[in-house]
Structure formats: C-alpha cells, structure tokens
C-alpha positions as CSV (number, residue, x, y, z in Angstrom):
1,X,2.5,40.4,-4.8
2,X,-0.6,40.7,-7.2
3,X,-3.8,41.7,-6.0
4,X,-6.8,40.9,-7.8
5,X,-8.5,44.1,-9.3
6,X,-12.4,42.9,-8.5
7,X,-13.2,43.1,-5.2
8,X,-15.0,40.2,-3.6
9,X,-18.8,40.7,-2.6
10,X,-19.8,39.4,0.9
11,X,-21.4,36.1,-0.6
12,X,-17.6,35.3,-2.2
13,X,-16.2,36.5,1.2
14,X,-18.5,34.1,3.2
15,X,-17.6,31.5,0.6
16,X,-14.1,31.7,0.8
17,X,-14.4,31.6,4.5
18,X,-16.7,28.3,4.4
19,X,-14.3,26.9,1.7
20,X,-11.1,26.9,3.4
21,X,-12.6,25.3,6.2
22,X,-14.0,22.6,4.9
23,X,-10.3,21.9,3.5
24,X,-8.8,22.5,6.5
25,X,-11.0,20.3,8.3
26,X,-10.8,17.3,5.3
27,X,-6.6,17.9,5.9
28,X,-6.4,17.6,9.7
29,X,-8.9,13.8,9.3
30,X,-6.6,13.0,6.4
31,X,-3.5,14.0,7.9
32,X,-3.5,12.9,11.8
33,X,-3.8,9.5,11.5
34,X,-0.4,9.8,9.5
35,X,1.2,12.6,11.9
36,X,0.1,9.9,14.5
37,X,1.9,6.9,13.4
38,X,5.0,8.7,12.6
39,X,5.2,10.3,16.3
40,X,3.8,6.8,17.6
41,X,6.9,5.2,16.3
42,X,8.9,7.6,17.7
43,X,7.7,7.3,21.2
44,X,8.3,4.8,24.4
45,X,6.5,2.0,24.7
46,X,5.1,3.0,27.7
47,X,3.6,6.5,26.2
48,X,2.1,4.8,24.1
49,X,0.1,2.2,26.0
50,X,-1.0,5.1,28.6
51,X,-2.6,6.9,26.0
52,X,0.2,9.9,26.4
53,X,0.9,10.3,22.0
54,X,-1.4,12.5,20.4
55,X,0.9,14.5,17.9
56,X,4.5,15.0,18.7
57,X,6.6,11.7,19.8
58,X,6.4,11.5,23.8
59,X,9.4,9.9,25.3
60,X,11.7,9.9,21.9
61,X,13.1,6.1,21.5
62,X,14.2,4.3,18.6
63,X,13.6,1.0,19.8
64,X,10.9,0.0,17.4
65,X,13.3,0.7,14.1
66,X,16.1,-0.9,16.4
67,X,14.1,-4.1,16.6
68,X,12.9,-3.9,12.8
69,X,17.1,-3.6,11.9
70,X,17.7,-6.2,13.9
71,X,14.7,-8.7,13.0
72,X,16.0,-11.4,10.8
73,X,12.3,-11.9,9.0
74,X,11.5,-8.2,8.0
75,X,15.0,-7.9,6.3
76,X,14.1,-10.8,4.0
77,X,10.8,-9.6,3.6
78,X,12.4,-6.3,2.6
79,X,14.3,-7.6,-0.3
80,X,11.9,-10.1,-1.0
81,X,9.5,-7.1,-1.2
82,X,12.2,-5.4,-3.4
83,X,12.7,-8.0,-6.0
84,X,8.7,-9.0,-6.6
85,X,8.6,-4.8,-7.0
86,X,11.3,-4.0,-9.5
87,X,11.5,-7.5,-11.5
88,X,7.3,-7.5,-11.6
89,X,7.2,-4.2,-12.7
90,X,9.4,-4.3,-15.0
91,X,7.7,-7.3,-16.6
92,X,4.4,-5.5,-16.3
93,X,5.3,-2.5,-18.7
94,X,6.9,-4.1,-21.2
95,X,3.7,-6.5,-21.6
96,X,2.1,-4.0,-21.3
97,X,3.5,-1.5,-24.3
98,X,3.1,-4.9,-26.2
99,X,-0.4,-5.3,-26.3
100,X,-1.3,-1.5,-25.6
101,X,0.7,-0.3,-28.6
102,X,-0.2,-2.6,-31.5
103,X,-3.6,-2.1,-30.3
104,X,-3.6,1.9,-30.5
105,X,-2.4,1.0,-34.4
106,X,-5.9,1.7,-36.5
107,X,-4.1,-0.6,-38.9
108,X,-4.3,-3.4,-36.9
109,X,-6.6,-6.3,-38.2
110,X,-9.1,-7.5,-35.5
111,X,-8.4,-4.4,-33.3
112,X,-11.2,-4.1,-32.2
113,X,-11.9,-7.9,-31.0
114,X,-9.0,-8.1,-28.8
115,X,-9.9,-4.7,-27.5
116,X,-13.1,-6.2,-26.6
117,X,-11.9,-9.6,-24.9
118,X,-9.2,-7.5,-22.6
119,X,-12.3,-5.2,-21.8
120,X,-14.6,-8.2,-20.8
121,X,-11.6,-9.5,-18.3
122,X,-11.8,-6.1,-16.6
123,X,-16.1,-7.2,-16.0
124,X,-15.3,-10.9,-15.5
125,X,-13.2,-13.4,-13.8
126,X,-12.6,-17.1,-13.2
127,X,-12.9,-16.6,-9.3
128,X,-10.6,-17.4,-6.6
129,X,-10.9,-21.6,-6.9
130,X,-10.4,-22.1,-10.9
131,X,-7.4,-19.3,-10.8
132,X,-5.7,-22.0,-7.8
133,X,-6.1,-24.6,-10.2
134,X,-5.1,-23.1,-13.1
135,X,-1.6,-21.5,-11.4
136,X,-1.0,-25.1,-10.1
137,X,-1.2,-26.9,-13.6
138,X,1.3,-24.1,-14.2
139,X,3.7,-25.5,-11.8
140,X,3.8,-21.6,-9.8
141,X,2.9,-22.9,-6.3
142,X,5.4,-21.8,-3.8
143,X,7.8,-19.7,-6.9
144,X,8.2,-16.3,-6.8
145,X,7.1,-16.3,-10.3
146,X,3.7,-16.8,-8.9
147,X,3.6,-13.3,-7.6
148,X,4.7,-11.9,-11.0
149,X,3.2,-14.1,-14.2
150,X,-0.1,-14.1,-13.4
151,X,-0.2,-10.5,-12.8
152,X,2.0,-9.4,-15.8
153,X,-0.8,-7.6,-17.3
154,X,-3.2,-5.3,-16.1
155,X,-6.2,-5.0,-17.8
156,X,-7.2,-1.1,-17.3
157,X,-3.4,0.0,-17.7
158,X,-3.5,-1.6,-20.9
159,X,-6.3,0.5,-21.9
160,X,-5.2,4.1,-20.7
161,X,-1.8,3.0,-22.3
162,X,-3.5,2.5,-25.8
163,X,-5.8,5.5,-25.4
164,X,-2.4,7.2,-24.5
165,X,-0.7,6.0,-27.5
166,X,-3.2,6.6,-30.0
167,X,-3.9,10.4,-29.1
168,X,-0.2,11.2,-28.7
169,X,1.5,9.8,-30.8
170,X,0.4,11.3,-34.3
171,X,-0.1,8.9,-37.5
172,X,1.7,11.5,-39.8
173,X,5.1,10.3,-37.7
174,X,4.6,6.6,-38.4
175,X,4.1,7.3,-42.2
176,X,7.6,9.7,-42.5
177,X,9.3,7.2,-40.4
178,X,8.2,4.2,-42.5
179,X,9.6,6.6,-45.4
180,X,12.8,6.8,-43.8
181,X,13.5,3.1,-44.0
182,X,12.3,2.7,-40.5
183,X,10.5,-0.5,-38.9
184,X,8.1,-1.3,-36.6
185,X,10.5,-2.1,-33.8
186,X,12.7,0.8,-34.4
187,X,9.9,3.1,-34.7
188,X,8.4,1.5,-31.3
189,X,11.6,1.6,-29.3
190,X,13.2,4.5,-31.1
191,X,10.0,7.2,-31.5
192,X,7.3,5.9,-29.7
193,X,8.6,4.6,-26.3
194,X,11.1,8.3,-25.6
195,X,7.5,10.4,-26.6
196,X,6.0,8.3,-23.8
197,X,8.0,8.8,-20.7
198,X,4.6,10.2,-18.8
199,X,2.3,7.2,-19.3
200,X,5.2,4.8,-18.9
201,X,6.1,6.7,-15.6
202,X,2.6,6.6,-14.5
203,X,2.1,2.9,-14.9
204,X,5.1,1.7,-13.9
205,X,4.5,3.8,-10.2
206,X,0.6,2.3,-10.3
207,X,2.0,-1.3,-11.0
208,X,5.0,-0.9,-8.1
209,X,2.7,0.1,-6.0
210,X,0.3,-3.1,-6.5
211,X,3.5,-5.3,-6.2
212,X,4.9,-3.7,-3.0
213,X,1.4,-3.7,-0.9
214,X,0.5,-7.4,-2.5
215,X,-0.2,-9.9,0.5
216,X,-3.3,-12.0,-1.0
217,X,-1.7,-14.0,-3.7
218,X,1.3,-14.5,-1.6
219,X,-0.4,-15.8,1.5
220,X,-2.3,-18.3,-1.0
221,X,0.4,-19.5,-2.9
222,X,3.2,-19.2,-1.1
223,X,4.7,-21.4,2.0
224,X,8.2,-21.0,2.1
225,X,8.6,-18.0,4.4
226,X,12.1,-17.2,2.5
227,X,9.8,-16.1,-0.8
228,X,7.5,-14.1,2.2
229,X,7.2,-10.1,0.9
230,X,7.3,-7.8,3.3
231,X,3.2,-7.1,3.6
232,X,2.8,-10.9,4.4
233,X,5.6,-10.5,7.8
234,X,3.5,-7.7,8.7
235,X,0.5,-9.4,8.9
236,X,1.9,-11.8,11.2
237,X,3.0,-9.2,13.7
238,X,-0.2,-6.5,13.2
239,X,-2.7,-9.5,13.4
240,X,-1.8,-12.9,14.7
241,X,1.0,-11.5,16.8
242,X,3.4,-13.2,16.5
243,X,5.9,-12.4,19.0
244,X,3.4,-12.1,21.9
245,X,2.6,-15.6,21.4
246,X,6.2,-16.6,21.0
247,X,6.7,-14.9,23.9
248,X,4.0,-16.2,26.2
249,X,5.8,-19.9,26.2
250,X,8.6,-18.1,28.4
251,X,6.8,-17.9,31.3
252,X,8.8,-14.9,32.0
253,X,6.3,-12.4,33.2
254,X,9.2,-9.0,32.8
255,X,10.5,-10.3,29.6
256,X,6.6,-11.3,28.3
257,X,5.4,-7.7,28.8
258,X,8.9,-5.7,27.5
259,X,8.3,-7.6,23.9
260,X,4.2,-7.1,24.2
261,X,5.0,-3.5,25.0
262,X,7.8,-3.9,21.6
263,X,5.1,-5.5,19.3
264,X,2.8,-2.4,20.0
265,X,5.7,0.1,19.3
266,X,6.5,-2.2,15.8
267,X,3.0,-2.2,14.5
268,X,3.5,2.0,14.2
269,X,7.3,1.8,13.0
270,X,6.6,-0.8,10.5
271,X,4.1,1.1,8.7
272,X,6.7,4.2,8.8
273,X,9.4,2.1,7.3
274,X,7.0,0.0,4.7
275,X,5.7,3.0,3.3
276,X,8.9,4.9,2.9
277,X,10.2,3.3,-0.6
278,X,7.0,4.4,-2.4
279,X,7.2,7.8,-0.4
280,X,10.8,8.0,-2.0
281,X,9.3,7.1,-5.7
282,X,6.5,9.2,-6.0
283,X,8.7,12.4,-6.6
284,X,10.7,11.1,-9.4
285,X,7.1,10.4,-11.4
286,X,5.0,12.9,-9.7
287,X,5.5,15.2,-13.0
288,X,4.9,13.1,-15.3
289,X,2.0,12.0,-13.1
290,X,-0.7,14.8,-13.8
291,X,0.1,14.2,-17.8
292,X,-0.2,10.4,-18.3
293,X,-3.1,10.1,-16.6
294,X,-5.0,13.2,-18.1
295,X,-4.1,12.0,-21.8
296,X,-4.1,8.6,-21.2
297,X,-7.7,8.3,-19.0
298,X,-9.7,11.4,-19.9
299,X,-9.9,11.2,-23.5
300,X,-10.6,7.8,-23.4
C-alpha cells in the first residue's frame, strides 16, 4: 500500500478526525431509516408493535411479502407499475432526442425561439384546473395513456440532452458524414444516438424513476382501479388503511387485530419490494451516470 510522502500537521490530523465524523454521523441518519425498514419487514408483527426492532429483524417472518404475493391488488399494481415505466419511458427518450437534437444543430432556423418557449414551460404552467380540462378535451380520463402523453416530454431533460449533444458531438463529424452521402436520419440514428449511450442512460433512469414513483396524476385521472400503478395501492394501505377498515366490519375481534397487526408489517415490506426494481436498474446506468450528467448539466 502507498503512503503519502508529506506528513500530516496536527491541524490536517484534527481535520481529518472532525471530517470523517461528520460523514460518519450524515451516513448512520441517512442509512438507518433504510437498515430499519428492511429489518422491519423482516420481523413479527408483534416485535414490531412493542417497539422490540431497532436494526437486525426480531422474530424473522415473512409474512408481510407472503401477504404482498398473495394480494390480488398489488400484483396488478405491479405490472401496471411496469407497463406506465417501460412504455412511458420509452416514449419519453425518443421525444426527447427529437426535440433535444435538432435543437443542439446551430443550423437550425429559429433555434433559439423554441429554445426559449421550452425554457419558459420549465418557469410557467397552466395550473392543476386548466391541465384537467385540457386532458379531458383530449379524451385521456381514465386511459393509461393519460399517465404517459402528457408527460412525454420533460422540459429540463430536454435541455441537458441538447447541451449534451452540442458539446459532444463535434460539427467536423456531421460535415464528413454529409460528404459521405449520409442523411440526417442516418447520421442521427447511426452516429449520433451510439456516441450518446451516457445521456440516453441518464435520462432514461431519471424518467423511469418519475414514472414508477407517479401517484398524483393517477389518483386525478384515473378510476378504474385495474389501470391503478403500484404507488396509488400503496397509498390506500399506508394512509387510508384499507384493510383495517375492511376488517373492522367483521366484528371479529382475533381476526380484526391479526390483519391490523399485518397492515403494520405491509407498510415496511411494501416499501422493500417497491423500491427494489429501481435498486436493480441503477447499476446497469450508474457508469454512465457520472458522465451524462457532468457533460450534459455542467457546461450548460
């Protein structure tokens, strides 16, 4: 192992010292909570409601994920969750490569206008009334389409995606390409889009991210609970509770307090399973993540 060859004064010493604890005391606040719902969900019931989980699972049980496998409306949340994910954000980066990259194009008449009227979207908006009216003159109440169309472009991505393109990818390349025979398309699909795997990546994990934690939109313009994501099921059981109040109409005192005792246990294994999918993504784009948003952001 390499040693440094200056040797550290007192004052560095005492810094280092203060340093590392301050990040060791910003780790443990940042990561108990999440050690805490992970052993929560892990854990009886019963632990739990005496106050006996701190950090390691107390009592090991399953029964929250058993009840989660076996509940009919988190499975269709699930793959509804899935489909408004993948489908939006697929739509999202190809609209969004279709404005970002004629935009980046200094040849591009009017450039600059456009660029202004997508900037004055990210200062102003319609408001929550007038965006209801306009999606219902759409005909997108109660369509899953509603929780993908309006939200097909995102004003800020579209501008680290053009800052992106015009600082990576060098004019000199367009010009020998447009010797070569080549056209716009081709050199967009061909050239452009391979050279820009890290901003794509980047993106694409910021928009999946918005799609699989959306709840707003869907609780305002959905009502079939078949087209229900997953976030929108889990606010029924973490807030209006659900299956306490289902319960409660039994009259059964043993039964009423095993699922009360349940819906505790879920509102810990839920967030466990809801956040695993995006846990799962981020290491396929985490090295592309440092790069896109460096180039694509900071020399904006």
């Amino acid at each position: 192992m390499l040693k440094s060859s200056i040797n550290e004064t007192k004052g560095d010493k005492v810094f280092n010292i203060v340093n590392y604890s301050i990040l060791f005391a910003i780790l443990v606040v940042i990561a108990y909570p999440l050690i805490f719902i992970v052993s929560a969900s892990f854990s009886d019931s019963l632990a739990l409601i005496q106050g006996r989980v701190w950090l390691f699972p107390v009592d090991f049980s399953l029964d929250g994920y058993k009840a989660i496998v076996d509940h009919r409306g988190i499975n269709m949340g699930y793959l509804n969750s899935f489909f408004y994910m993948f489908v939006g954000t697929i739509v999202n980066i190809v609209f969004t490569v279709m404005v970002a990259y004629p935009l980046s194009r200094q040849d591009l008449r009017l450039r600059k206008f456009f660029t202004l009227l997508i900037v004055f979207t990210m200062i102003f908006n319609a408001g929550l009334i007038p965006t209801y009216m306009l999606i219902r003159q759409l005909g997108l109440i109660n369509s899953r389409l509603v929780l993908i169309i309006p939200k097909a472009v995102n004003a800020w991505n579209v501008m680290v995606t053009i800052t992106y393109f015009r600082t990576s990818i060098p004019k000199d390349l367009l010009e020998a390409a447009r010797i070569d025979g080549c056209s716009d398309i081709n050199f967009l699909c061909r050239i452009v889009l391979p050279l820009s795997k890290p901003i794509l990546a980047v993106i694409g994990l910021f928009y999946a991210v918005t799609h699989w934690n959306a709840y707003f939109d869907a609780m305002i313009y959905l009502s079939d609970k078949t087209k229900f994501p997953l976030q929108i099921i889990l606010r029924d059981i973490l807030i209006q509770n659900q299956i306490g109040t289902d319960l409660a109409m039994t009259a059964d005192p043993e039964t009423l307090l095993m699922r009360e005792n349940l819906a505790l246990l879920l509102k810990y294994s839920l967030i466990v399973v809801s956040s695993i999918p995006l846990m799962i993504l981020y290491p396929f784009v985490q090295k592309y993540f440092v790069k896109g948003v460096m180039v694509g952001s900071v020399k904006g």
